[in-house]
Backbone as a ProteinNet text record, in pm:
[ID]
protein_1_A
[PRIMARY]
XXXXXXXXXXXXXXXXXXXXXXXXXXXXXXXXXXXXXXXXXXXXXXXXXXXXXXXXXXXXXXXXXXXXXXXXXXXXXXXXXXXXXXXXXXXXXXXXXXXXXXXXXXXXXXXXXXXXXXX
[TERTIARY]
-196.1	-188.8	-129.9	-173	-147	-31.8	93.5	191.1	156.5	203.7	200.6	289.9	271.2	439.4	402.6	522.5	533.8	502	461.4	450.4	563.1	642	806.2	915.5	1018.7	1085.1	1303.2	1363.3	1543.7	1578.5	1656.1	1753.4	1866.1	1926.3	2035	2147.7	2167.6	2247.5	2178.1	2071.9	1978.7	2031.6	2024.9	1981.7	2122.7	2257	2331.7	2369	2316.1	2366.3	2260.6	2161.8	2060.1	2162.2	2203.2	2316.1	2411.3	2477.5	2588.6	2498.7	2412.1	2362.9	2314.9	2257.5	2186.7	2284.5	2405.7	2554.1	2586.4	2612.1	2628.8	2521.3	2409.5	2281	2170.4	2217.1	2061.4	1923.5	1861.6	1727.6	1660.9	1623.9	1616.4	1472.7	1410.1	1289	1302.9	1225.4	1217.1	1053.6	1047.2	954.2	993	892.1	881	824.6	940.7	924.8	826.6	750.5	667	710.7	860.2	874.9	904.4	937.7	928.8	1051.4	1096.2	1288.7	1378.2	1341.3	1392.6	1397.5	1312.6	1283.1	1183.8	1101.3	1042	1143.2	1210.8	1342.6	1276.7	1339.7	1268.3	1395.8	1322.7	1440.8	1433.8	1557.7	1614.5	1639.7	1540.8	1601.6	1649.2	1673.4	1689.6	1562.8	1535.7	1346.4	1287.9	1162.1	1149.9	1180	1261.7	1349.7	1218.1	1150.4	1063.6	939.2	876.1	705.7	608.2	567.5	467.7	302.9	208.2	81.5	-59	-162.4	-285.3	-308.6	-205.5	-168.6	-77.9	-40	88.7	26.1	67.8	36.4	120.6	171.6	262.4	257.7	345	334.1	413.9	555.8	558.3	645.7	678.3	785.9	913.5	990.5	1114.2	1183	1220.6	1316.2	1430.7	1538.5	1631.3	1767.5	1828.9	1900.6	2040.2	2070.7	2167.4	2095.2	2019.5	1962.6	1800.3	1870.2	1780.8	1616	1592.5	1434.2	1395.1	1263.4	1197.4	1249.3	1249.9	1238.5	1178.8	1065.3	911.6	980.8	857.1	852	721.8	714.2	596.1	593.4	456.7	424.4	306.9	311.3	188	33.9	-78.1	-175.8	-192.7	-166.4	-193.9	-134.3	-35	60.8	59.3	26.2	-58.2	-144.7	-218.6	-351.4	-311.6	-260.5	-196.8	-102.5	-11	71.3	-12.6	-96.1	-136.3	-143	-169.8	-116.2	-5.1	48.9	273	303.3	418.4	501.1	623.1	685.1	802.1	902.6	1060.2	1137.4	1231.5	1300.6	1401.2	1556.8	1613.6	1779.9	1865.7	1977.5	2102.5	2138.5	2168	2247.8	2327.4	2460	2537.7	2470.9	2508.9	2478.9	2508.6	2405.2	2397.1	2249.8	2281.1	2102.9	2073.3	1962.7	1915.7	1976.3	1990.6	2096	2026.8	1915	1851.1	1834.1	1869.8	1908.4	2001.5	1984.8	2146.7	2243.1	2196	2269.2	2353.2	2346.3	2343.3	2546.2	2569.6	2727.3	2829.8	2715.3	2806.1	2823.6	2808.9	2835.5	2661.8	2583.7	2496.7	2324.5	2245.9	2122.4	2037.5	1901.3	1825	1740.8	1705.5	1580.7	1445	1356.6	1221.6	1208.7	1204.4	1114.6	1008.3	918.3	766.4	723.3	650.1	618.1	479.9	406.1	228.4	209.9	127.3	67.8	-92.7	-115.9	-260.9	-402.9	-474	-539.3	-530.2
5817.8	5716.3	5588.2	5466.8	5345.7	5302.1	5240.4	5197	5050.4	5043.6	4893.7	4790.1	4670.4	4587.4	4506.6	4491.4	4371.4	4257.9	4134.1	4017.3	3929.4	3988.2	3903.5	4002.3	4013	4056.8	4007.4	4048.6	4016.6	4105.6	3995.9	4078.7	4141.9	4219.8	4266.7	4123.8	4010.7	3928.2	3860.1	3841.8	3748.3	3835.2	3948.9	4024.1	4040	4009.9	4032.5	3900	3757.7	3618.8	3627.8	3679.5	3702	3753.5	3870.2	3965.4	3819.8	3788.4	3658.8	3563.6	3488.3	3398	3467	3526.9	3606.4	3653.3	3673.2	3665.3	3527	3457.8	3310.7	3193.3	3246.5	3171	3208.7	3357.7	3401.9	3497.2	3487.8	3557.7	3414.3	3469.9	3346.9	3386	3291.6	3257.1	3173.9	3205.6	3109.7	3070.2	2926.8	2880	2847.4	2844.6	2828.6	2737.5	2628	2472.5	2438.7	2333.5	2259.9	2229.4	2185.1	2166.9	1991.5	1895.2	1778.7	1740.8	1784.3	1704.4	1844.2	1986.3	2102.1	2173.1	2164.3	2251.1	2398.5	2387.1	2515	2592.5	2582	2668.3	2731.2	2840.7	2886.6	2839.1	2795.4	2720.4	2786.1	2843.1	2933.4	2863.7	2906	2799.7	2919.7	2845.6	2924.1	2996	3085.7	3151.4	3071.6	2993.5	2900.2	2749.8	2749.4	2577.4	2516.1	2570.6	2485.5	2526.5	2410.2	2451.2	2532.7	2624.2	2676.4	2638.1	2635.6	2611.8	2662.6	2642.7	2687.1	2649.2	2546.2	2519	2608.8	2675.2	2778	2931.5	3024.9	3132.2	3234.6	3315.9	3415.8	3548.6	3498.3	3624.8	3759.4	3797.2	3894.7	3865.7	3970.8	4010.8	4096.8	4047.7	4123.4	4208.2	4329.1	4416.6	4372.7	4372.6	4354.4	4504.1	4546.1	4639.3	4585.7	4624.6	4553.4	4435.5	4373.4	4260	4357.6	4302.1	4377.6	4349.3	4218.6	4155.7	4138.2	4150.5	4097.8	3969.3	3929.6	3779	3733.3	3639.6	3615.6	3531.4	3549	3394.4	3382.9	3264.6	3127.5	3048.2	2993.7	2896.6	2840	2697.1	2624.3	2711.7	2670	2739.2	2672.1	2554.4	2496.3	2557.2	2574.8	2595.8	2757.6	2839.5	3007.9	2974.8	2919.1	2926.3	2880.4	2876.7	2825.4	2995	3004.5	3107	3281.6	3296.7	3409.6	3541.6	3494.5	3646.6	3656.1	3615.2	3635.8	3719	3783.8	3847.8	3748.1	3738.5	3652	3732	3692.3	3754.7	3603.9	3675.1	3563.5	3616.6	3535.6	3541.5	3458.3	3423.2	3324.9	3304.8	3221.4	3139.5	3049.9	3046.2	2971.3	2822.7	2712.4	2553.6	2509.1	2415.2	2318.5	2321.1	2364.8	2432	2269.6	2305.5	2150.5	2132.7	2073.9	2022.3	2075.6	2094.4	2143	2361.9	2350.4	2527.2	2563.2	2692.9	2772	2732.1	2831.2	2879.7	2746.1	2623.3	2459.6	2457.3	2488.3	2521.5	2615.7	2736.1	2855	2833.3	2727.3	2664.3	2734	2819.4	2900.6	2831.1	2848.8	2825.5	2977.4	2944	3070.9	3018.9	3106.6	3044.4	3180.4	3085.7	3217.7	3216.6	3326.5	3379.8	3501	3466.7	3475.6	3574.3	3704.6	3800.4	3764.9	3752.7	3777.9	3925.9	3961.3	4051.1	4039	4204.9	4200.1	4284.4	4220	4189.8	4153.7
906.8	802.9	862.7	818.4	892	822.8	848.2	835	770	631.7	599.5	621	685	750.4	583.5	582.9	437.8	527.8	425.8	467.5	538.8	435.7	394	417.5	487	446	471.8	439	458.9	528.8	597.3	727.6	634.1	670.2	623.3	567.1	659.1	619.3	497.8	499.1	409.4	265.4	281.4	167.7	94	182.7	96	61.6	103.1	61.6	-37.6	-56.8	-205	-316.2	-282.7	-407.9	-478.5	-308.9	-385.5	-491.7	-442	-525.5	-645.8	-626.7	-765.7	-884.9	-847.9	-912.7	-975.1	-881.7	-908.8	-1008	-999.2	-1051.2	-1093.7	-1159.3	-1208.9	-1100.6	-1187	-1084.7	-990.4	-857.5	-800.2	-718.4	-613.3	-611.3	-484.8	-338	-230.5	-248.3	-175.3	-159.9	-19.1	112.2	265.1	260.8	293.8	322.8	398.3	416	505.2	609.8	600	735	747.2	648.9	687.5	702	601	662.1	633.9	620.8	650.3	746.5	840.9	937.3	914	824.2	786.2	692.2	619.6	642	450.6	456	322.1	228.6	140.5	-4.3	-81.2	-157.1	-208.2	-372.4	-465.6	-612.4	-703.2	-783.9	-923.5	-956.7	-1006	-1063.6	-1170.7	-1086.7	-1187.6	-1183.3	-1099.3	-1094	-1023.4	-921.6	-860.9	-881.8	-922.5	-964.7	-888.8	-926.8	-820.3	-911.3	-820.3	-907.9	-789.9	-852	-778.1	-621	-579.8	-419.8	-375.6	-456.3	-364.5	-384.3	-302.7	-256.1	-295.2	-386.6	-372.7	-261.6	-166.1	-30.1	-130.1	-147	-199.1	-298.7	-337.9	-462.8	-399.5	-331.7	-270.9	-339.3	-301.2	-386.6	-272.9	-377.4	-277.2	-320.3	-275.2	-312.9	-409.2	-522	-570.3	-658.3	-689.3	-754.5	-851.6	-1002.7	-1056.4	-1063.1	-1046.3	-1034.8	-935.7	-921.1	-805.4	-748.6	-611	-599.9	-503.8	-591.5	-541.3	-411.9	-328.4	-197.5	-214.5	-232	-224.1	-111.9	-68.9	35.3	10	30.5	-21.5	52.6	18.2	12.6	174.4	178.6	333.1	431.8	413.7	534.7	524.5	438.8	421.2	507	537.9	615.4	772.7	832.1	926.2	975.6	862.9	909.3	870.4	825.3	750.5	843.7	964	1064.7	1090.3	1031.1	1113	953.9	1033.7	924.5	911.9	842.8	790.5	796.9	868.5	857.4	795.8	685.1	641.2	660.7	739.9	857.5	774.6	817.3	763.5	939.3	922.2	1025.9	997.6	1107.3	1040.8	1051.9	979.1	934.4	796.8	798.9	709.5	653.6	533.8	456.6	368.7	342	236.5	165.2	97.4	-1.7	-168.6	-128.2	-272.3	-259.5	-167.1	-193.1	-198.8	-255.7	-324.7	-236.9	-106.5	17.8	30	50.7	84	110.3	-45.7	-14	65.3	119.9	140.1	261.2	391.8	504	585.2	527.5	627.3	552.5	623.9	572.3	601.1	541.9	540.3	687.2	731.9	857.1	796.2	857	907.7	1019.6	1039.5	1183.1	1158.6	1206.5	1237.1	1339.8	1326	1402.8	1392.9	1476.2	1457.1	1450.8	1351.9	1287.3	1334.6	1388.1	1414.8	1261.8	1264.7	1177.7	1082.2
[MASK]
+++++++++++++++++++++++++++++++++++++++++++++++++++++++++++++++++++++++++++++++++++++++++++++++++++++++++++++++++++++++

């Protein structure tokens, strides 16, 4: 039987700065930046705070352990087509996150990193 890789998935650190926020602000929701004055970096909103529409792509629905809802990640339909063989891994590192995501205050940002996936 063939092993399914998720599209998306949280590092252990990611997953427990998800629990914090999700405490702090509700059910929440990344969208994977473009890349223009973020660095690619996946933005972390409130569920809902940021519009998604027929240009964006829903990659998955994260279970996270400890957090009772799903929480979707989105990426515009353009920049899906570009990345669609990589798997997504979403990390924390320490910095300085956008100023419009959760993470922004907690001194750390989210990063992706990208596995190519064959077929």
């Amino acid at each position: 039987m063939e092993q399914v890789i998720p599209r998306v998935e949280l590092t252990p650190r990611a997953a427990e700065l998800v629990r914090r926020l999700r405490e702090s602000h509700g059910p929440l929701m990344f969208h994977q930046s473009g890349g223009c004055c973020d660095g690619s970096a996946p933005m972390c909103y409130p569920d809902g705070e940021f519009r998604t529409g027929g240009s964006d792509v829903l990659l998955a629905e994260l279970q996270v352990e400890g957090v009772e809802e799903p929480v979707t990640f989105w990426m515009s339909r353009s920049q899906y087509e570009v990345w669609s063989h990589t798997r997504l891994i979403v990390d924390v590192v320490p910095g300085r996150g956008s100023g419009f995501s959760l993470e922004a205050p907690e001194g750390v940002r989210f990063l992706t990193r990208s596995r190519v996936v064959d077929g």
